[in-house]
MDTraj code that builds the backbone (N, CA, C; nanometers):
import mdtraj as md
import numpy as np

residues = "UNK UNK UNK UNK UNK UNK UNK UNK UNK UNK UNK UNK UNK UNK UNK UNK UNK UNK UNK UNK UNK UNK UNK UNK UNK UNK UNK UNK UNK UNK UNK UNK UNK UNK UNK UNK UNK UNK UNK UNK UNK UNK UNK UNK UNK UNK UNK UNK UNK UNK UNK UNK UNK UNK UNK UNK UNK UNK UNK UNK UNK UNK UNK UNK UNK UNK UNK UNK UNK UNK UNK UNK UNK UNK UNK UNK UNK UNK UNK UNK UNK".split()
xyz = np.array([
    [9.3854, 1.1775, -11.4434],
    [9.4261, 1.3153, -11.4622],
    [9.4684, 1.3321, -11.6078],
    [9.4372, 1.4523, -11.7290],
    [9.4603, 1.4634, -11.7922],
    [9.5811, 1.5801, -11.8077],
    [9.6509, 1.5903, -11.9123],
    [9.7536, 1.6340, -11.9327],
    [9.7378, 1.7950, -11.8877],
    [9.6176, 1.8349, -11.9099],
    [9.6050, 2.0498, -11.8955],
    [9.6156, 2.0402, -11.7571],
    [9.5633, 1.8929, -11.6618],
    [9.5848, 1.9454, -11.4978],
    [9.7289, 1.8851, -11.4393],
    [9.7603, 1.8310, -11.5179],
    [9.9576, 1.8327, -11.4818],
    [9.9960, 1.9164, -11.4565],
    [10.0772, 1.9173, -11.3574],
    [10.1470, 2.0275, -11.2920],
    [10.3053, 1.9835, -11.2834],
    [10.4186, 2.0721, -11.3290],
    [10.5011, 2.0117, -11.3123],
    [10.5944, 2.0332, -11.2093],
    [10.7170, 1.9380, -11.1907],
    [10.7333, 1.8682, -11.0500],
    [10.7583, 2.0802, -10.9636],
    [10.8884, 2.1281, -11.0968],
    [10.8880, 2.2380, -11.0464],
    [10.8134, 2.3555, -10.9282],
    [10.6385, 2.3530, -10.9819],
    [10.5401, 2.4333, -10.9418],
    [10.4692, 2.3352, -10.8028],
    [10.4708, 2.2282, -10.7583],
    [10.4148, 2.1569, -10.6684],
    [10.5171, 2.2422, -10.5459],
    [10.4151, 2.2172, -10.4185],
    [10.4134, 2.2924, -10.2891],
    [10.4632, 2.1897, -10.2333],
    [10.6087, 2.2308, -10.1386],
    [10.6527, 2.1566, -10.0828],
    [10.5763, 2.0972, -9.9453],
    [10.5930, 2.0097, -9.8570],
    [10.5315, 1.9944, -9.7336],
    [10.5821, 2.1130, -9.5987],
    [10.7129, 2.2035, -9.6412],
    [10.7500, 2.2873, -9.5927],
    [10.6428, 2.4344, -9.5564],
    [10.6676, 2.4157, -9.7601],
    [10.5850, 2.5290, -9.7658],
    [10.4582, 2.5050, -9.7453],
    [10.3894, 2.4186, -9.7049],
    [10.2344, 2.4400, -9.6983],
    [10.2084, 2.5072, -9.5381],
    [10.3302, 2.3964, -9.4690],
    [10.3315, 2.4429, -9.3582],
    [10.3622, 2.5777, -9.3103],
    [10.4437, 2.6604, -9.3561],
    [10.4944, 2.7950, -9.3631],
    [10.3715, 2.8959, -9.4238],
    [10.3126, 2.8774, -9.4919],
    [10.1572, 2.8980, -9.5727],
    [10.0508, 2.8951, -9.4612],
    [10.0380, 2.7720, -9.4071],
    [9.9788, 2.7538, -9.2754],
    [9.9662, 2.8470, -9.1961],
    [10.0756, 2.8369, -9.1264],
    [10.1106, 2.9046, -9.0658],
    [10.1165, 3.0811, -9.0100],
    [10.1675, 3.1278, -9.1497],
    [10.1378, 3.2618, -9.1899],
    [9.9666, 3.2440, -9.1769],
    [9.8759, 3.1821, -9.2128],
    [9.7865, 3.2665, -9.2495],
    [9.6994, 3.2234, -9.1169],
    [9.7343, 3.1245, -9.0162],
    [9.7017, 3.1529, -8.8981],
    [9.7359, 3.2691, -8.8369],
    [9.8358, 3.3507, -8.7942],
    [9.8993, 3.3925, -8.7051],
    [9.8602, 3.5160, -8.7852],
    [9.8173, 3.5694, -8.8728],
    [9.7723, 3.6684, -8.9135],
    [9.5935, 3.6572, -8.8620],
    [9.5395, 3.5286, -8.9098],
    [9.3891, 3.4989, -8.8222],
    [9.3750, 3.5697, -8.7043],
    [9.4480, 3.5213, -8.6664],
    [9.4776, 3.4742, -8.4894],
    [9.4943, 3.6307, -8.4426],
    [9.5363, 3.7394, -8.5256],
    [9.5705, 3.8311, -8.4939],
    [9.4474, 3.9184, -8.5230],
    [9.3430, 3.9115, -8.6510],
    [9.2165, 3.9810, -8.6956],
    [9.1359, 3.9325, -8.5733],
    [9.1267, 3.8124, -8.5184],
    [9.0259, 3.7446, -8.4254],
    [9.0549, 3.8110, -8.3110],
    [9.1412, 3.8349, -8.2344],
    [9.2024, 3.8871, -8.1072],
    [9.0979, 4.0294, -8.1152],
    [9.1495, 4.0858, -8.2450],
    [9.1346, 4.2027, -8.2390],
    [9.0018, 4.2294, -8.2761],
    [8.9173, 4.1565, -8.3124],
    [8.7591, 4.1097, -8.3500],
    [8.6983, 4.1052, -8.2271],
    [8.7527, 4.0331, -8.1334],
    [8.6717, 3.9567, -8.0177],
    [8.6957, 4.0988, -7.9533],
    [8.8124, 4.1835, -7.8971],
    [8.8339, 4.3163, -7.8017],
    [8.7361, 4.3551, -7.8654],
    [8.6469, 4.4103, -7.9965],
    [8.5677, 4.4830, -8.0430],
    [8.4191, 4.4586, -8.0153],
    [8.4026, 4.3140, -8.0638],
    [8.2911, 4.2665, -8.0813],
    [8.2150, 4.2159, -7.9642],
    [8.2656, 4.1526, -7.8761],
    [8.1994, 4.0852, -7.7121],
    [8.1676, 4.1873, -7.6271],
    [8.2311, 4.3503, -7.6123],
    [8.1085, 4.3985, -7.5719],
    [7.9910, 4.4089, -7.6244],
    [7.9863, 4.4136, -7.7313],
    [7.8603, 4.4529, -7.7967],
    [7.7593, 4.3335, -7.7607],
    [7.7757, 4.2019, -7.7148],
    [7.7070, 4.1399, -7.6410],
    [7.6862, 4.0742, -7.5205],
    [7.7629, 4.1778, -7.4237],
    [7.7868, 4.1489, -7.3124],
    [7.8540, 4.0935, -7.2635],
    [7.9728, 4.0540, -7.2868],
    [8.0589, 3.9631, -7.2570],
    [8.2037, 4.0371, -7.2639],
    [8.2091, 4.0530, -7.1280],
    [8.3502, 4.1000, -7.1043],
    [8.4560, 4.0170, -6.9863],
    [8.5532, 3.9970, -7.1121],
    [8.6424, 3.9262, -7.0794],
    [8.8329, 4.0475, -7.0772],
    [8.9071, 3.9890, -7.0150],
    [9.0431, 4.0461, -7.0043],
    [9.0929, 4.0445, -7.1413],
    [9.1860, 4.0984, -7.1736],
    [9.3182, 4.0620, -7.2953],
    [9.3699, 3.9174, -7.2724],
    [9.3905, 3.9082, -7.1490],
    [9.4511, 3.7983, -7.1374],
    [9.3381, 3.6247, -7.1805],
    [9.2457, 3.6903, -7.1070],
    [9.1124, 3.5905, -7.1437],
    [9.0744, 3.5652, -7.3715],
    [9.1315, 3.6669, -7.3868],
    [9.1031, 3.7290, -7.5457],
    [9.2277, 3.6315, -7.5854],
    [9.3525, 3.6517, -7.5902],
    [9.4395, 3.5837, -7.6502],
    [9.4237, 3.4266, -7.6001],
    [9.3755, 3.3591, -7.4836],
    [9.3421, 3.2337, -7.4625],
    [9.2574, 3.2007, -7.5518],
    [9.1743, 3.2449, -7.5100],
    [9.0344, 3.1902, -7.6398],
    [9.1043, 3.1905, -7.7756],
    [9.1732, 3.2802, -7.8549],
    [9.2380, 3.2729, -7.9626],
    [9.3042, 3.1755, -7.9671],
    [9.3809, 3.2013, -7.8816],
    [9.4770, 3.0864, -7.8579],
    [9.4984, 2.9230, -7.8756],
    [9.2905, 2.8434, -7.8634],
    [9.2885, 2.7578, -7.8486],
    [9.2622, 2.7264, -8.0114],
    [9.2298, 2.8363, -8.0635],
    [9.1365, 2.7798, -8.1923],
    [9.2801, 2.8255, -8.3041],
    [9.3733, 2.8247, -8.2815],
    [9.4659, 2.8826, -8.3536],
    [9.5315, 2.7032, -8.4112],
    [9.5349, 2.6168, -8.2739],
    [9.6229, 2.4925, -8.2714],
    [9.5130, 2.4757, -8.3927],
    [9.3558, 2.4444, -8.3598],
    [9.2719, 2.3567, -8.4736],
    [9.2680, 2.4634, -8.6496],
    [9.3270, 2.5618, -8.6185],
    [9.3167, 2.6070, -8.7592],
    [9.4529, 2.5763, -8.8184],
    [9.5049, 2.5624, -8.7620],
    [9.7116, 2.5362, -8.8248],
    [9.6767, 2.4314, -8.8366],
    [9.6202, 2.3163, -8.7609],
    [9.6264, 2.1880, -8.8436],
    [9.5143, 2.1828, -8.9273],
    [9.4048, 2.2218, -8.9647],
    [9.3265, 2.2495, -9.0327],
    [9.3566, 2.3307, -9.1518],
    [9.4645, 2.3759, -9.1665],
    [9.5077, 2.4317, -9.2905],
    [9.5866, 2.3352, -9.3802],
    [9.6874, 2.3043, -9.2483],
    [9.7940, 2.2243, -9.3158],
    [9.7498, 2.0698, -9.3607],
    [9.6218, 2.0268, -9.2857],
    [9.5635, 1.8720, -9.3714],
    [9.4901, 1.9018, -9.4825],
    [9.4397, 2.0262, -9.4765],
    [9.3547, 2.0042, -9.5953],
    [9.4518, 2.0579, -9.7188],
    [9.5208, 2.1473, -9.7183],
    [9.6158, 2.1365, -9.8181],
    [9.7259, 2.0190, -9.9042],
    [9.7427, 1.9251, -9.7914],
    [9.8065, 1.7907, -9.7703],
    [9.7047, 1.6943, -9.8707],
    [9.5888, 1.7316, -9.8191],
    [9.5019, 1.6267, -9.8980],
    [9.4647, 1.6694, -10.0490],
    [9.4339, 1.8292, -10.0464],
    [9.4055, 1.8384, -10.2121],
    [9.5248, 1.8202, -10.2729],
    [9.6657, 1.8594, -10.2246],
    [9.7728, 1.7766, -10.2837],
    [9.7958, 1.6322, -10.3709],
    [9.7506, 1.6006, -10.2730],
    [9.7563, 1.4129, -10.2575],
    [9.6523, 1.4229, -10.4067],
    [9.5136, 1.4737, -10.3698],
    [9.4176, 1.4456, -10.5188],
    [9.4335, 1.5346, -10.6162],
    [9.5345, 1.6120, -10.6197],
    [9.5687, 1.6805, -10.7614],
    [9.6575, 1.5630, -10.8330],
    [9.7668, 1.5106, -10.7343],
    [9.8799, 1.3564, -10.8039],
    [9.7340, 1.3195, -10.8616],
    [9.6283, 1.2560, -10.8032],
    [9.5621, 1.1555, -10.8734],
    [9.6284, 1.0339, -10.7868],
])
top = md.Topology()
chain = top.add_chain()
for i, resn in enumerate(residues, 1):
    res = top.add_residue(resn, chain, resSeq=i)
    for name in ("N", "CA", "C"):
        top.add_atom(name, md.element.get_by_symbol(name[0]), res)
traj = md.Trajectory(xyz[None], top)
């Protein structure tokens, strides 16, 4: 790593905040998708409940929160070097 991609200790993302980052930007997902799927699955036949709508969300919410929060974890890790 050269000196212009130093970052100092100040500006580095805590493991808190990535998670809180995460987080937020699931639960905002999670909320466009809900409201995607009520719109979009009739349009191909597929009708399901609210309740059926927030399950399905529901499942893909766990793999995107950890899917946010490792891959942030890891470009972390390779910005240190």
């Amino acid at each position: 790593m050269n000196d212009r991609d130093a970052i100092p200790n100040g500006d580095r993302q805590s493991r808190l905040r990535s998670l809180l980052e995460a987080v937020t930007n699931v639960v905002v997902g999670y909320a466009l998708a809900v409201a995607t799927q009520i719109m979009v699955f009739p349009w191909f036949g597929i009708e399901t409940g609210v309740s059926e709508q927030l399950t399905i969300g529901l499942a893909f919410v766990v793999v995107s929160l950890a899917r946010g929060y490792l891959l942030r974890r890891v470009f972390e890790r390779w910005r240190r070097g």
